[in-house]
C-alpha positions, -999 to 999 in steps of 0.1 A, spaced: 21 524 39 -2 496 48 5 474 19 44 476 20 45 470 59 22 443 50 51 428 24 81 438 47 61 419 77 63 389 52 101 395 44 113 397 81 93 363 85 107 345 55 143 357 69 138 350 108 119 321 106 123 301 77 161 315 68 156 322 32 182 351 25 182 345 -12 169 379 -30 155 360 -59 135 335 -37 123 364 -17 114 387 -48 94 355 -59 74 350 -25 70 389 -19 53 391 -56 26 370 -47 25 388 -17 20 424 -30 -5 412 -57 -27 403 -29 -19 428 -5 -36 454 -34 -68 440 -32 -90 465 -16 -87 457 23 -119 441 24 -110 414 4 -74 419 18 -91 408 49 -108 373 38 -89 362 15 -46 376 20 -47 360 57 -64 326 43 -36 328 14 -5 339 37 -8 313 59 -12 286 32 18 301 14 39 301 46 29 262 49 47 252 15 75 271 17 103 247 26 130 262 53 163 260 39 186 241 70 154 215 66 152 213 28 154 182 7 151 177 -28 128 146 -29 135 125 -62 107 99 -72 138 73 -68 148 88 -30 108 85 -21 102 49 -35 134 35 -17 120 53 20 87 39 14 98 6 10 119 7 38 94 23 57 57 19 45 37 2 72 17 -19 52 48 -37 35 68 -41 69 34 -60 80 33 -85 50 67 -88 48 60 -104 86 33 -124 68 60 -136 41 84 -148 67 59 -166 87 49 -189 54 85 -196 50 97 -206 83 62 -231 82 76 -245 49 97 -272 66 99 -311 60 93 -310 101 60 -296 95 52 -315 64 53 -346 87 88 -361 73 105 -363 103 103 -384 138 89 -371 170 109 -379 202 93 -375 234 111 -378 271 87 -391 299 96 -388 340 73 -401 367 83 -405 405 56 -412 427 57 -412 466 34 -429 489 26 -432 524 -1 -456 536 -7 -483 565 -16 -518 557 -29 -550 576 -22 -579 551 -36 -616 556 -15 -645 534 -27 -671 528 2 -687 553 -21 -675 577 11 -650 591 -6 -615 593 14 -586 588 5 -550 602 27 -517 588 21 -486 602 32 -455 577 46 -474 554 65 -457 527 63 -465 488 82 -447 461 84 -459 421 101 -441 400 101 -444 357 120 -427 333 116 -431 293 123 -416 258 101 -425 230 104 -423 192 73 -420 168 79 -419 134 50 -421 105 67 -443 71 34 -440 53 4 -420 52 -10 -421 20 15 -396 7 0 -370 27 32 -355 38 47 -355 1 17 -333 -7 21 -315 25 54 -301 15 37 -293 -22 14 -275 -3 37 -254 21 54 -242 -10 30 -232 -23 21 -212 7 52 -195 4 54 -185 -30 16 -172 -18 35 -154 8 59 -138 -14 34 -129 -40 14 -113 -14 42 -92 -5 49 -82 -37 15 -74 -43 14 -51 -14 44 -39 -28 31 -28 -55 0 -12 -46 24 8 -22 50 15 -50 15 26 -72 7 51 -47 33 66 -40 45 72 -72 10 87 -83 10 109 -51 45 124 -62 32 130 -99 -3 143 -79 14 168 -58 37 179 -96 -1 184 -110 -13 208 -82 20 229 -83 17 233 -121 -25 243 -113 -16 265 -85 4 281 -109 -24 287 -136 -49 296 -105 -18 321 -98 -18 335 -139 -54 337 -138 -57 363 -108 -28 377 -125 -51 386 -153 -78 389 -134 -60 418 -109 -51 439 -142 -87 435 -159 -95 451 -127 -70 477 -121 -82 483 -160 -115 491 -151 -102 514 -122 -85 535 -145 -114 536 -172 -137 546 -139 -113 573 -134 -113 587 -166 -148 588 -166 -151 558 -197 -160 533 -176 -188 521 -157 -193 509 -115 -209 479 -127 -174 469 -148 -156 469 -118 -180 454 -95 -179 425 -117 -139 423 -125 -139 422 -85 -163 389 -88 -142 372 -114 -112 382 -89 -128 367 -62 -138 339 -77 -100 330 -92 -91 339 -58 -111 310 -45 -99 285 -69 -60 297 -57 -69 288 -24 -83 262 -30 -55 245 -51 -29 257 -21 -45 233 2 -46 206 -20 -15 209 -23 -4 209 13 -29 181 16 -15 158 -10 22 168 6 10 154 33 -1 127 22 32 117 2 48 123 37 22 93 53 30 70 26 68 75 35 59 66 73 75 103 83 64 131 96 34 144 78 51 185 85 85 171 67 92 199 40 106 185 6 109 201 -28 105 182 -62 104 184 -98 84 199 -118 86 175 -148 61 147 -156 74 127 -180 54 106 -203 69 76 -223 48 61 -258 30 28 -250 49 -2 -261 24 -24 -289 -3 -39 -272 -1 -74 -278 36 -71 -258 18 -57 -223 -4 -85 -226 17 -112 -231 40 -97 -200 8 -95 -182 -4 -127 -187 32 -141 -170 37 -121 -147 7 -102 -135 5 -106 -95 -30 -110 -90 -30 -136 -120 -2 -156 -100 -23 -156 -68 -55 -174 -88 -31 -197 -100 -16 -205 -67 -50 -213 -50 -53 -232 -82 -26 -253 -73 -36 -254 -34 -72 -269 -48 -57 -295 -67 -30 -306 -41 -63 -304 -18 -81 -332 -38 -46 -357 -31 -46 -347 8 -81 -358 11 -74 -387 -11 -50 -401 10 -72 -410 35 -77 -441 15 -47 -450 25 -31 -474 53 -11 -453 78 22 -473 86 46 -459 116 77 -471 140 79 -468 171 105 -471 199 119 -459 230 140 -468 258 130 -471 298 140 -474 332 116 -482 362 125 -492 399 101 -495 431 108 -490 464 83 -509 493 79 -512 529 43 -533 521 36 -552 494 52 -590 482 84 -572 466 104 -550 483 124 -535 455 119 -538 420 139 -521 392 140 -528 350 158 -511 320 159 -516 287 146 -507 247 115 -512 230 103 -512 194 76 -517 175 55 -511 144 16 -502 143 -5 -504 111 -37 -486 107 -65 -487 75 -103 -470 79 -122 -500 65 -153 -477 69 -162 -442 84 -194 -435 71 -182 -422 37 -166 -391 50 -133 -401 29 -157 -396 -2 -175 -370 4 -144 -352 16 -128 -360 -20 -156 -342 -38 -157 -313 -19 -123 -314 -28 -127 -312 -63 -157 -289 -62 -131 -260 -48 -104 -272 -74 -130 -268 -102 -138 -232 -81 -101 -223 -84 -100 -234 -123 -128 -209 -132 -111 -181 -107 -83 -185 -127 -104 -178 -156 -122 -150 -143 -89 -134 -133 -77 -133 -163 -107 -122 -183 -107 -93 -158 -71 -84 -167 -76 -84 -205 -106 -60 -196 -83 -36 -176 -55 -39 -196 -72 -30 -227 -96 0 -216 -63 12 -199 -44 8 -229 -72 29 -249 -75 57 -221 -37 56 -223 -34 60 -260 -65 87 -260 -49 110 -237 -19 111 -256 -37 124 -284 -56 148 -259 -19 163 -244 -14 172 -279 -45 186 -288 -45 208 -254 -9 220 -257 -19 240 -290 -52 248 -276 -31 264 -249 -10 284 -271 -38 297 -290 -61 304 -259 -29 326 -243 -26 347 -281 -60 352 -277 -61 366 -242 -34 389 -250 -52 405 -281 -87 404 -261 -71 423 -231 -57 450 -262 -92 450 -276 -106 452 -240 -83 484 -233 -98 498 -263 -134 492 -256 -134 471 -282 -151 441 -260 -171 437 -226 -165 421 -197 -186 393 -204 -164 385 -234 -134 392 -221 -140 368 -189 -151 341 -214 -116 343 -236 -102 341 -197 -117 311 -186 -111 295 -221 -76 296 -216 -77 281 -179 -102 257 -188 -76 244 -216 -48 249 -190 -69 228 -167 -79 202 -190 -35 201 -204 -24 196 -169 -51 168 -164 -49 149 -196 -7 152 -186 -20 135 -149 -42 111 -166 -13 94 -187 6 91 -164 -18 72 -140 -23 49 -173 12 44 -176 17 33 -137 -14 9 -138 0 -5 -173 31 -14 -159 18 -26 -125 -8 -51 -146 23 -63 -166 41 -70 -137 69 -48 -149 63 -19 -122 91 -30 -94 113 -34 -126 105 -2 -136 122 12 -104 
C-alpha cells in the first residue's frame, strides 16, 4: 500500500499540475517511479525524494512545451544573446565614425554673436580745450559673423584618416562576428551537451535497472536459504552507488538546461524538449580546412587589421612633415551705439577671406621619433600576424587529429557496447546459477557503463571537434 500510493501520488501530480494525460508518457514516468519507490524505505527515504523532485524539474508541461530545434535556438540567441546585442552597438558606433566629416575632408562653419551693453560716466578733456562731462552714459556694440575653415592640405593626413576609419569598421564588423561566433559555438555545444546527459541519464537509469534485479536476485536466493546477508548488503551498495551517479546526471542536466535557456536570454525555468540525435559528419581533407582557415579565420582577420592600422599609423605620423595649407572666410556685421566717445554711431558689413600656411621647421625631433615608434608597432603587428597564424595551424591540426581519433574511438566503443551488453546478460544467467560472485558480476556491470560512458563521450567529443573546425575555418555562420 505504501509504494502504490507513493506512484498514484505521482500520477495525480503529473495530471493536475503539469497536464500530461497521455497513458504512455505516464506509464513511462510512473516506471521510474515504482523502481525507486521498491527500494527499501530507508533508501526510499534519501534517495526517491532527491530523485522525485529532480524528475518533476525536467518534465516539460504540455500547454508550455516546445520542441527546441538546434536551428530555432541559434536564430533566438542571435536575436537575443546579450553579448552580440552589446557588440553589435560596438559595430554601429565604428561605422557611423567612418565619415569623410571625421576624416577631416570637409569645412567647418562657425556662427559668432556678441552684443555688449555699457553704462559708465565720463569727464573728457580735448585738446580744444571744450570739456565734456556725461553722466550714465549708455554704450551698446553689437557684432554678428559666420566663419568658414577649411584644411586643403595636411600632409595627406585625412586621406589616411579615412584608410584608417575603414579599417576600424571592418574591425567593428569582425568583432561582431567574432562574438558571433563564440555565441553561436556555445550554444550549439550546450544543445549537443544537454543530448549527452539525456542519453547518460539514461545508462545511469539501465544500470540501477540491473543493479535493482541483481538485488531482488539476492533476496530471493536469501529466501531460499542459497544465499548469503553479505550478497545483499553489497548489491544494496552497488545500488546505492548507481543511484548516486542517476542523481547526479539528473542535475546536470537541469543545470546545463538551464544554461541553454541563459544563452537564449530567456527565462532560465523555460521547459523545451529536443532531439536525441547527434549527428556526426567525416572531416573534409585537411589541407582544404586550412586553406579556408587561412582566408577566413576571424581572429586571423583581426591581426591583419591592426596590421593594416600600424602601417597606415607610420603615414599619419609621417605627415607631420608636411606643410598644413587651409582657407578661410566668413562674413560680418558690426555697429556701435555711443553717448561718449568721438563717434556716436558706428556700423560695417561685409566678407572676408583668406589663406594661412603653416610648416614645423623644428620641434625638437618629435616628428622623428614619432615615425619610429610608428614603425616599431607596424613591425609589432607584422609578427602578430605571424604568431596568429602559427597558432591557428597549431589548433587546427591537433583538432583535426583529436577529430579524426575519436572517430575511430565511436567505432571501437559502439562494438565494445554490444559485446559488454551480451555479456551482462549471460553473466546475470551464470549469476542466477551461482555460477559467479558478486564481485564478478559487478565488474561485467561497470564494464558495460564504463563503455557506455566512454561511447557517449567520444560521440560528445567529435562533435565539439567538428564545431571548433568549422568555427577556425570561418565556415561556422555558414554552417547555420
Amino acid at each position: 500500500m505504501f509504494y502504490s500510493s507513493i506512484v498514484q501520488k505521482f500520477v495525480n501530480i503529473c495530471q493536475s499540475k503539469f497536464k500530461i494525460q497521455n497513458s504512455i508518457v505516464l506509464l513511462f514516468y510512473c516506471s521510474i517511479v515504482h523502481k525507486f519507490v521498491k527500494i527499501r524505505r530507508p533508501i526510499f527515504n534519501i534517495q526517491y525524494s532527491t530523485l522525485f523532485l529532480l524528475i518533476i524539474l525536467i518534465i516539460p508541461s504540455s500547454h508550455a512545451q516546445e520542441v527546441l530545434t538546434l536551428k530555432k535556438a541559434l536564430e533566438t540567441g542571435l536575436k537575443n544573446n546579450y553579448s552580440i546585442v552589446l557588440q553589435k552597438n560596438e559595430e554601429l558606433i565604428a561605422k557611423n565614425n567612418n565619415t569623410i566629416g571625421n576624416a577631416g575632408f570637409l569645412p567647418s562653419v562657425g556662427l559668432n554673436a556678441t552684443q555688449n551693453n555699457t553704462i559708465s560716466t565720463t569727464h573728457q578733456e580735448p585738446f580744444s580745450g571744450t570739456p565734456k562731462d556725461v553722466t550714465n552714459a549708455l554704450n551698446n556694440t553689437l557684432n554678428i559673423g559666420a566663419q568658414l575653415n577649411w584644411t586643403l592640405f595636411d600632409g595627406l593626413n585625412m586621406f589616411v584618416n579615412k584608410k584608417m576609419l575603414n579599417v576600424l569598421e571592418e574591425l567593428g564588423q569582425n568583432g561582431a562576428r567574432i562574438v558571433v561566433e563564440g555565441t553561436v559555438a556555445d550554444i550549439t555545444l550546450t544543445y549537443y551537451g544537454i543530448i549527452q546527459l539525456r542519453k547518460l541519464v539514461r545508462v545511469a537509469q539501465d544500470a540501477v535497472d540491473l543493479s535493482m534485479q541483481r538485488k531482488r536476485i539476492a533476496e530471493a536466493k536469501l529466501s531460499l536459504g542459497a544465499g548469503s546477508q553479505l550478497m545483499l548488503l553489497q548489491s544494496t551498495v552497488d545500488l546505492n552507488a548507481d543511484s548516486t551517479r542517476l542523481i547526479q546526471q539528473l542535475v546536470s542536466l537541469v543545470n546545463t538546461r538551464a544554461d541553454l535557456n541563459r544563452l537564449l536570454a530567456r527565462d532560465v525555468a523555460t521547459p523545451f524538449e529536443i532531439d536525441d540525435t547527434i549527428t556526426i559528419d567525416q572531416p573534409r581533407p585537411y589541407d582544404t580546412i586550412l586553406w579556408k582557415a587561412l582566408a577566413q579565420n576571424a581572429q586571423l582577420i583581426t591581426a591583419r587589421l591592426n596590421q593594416d592600422l600600424a602601417r597606415l599609423g607610420v603615414r599619419q605620423a609621417q605627415s607631420d612633415r608636411y606643410p598644413q595649407l587651409g582657407v578661410n572666410a566668413g562674413y560680418n556685421y558690426s555697429t556701435l551705439n555711443s553717448q561718449t566717445g568721438f563717434l556716436q554711431s558706428n556700423r560695417s558689413y561685409g566678407p572676408s577671406f583668406g589663406f594661412s600656411l603653416s610648416y614645423n621647421l623644428f620641434n625638437g625631433f618629435n616628428v622623428n621619433r614619432a615615425v619610429k615608434n610608428a614603425k616599431i608597432l607596424m613591425n609589432s603587428g607584422e609578427i602578430e600576424v605571424e604568431d596568429a597564424e602559427a597558432l591557428l595551424r597549431a589548433d587546427l591540426l591537433k583538432i583535426y587529429n583529436q577529430y579524426r581519433s575519436n572517430l575511430e574511438v565511436v567505432e571501437l566503443q559502439l562494438s565494445n557496447v554490444k559485446v559488454a551488453r551480451e555479456n551482462v546478460d549471460i553473466a546475470f544467467e551464470k549469476y542466477k546459477l551461482g555460477s559467479i560472485n558478486d564481485i564478478e558480476l559487478r565488474e561485467i556491470q561497470q564494464k558495460l557503463i564504463d563503455a557506455e560512458y566512454q561511447l557517449i563521450s567520444s560521440q560528445f567529443d567529435c562533435k565539439k571537434a567538428e564545431i571548433e573546425l568549422t568555427r577556425l575555418s570561418g565556415e561556422l555562420l555558414k554552417a547555420i
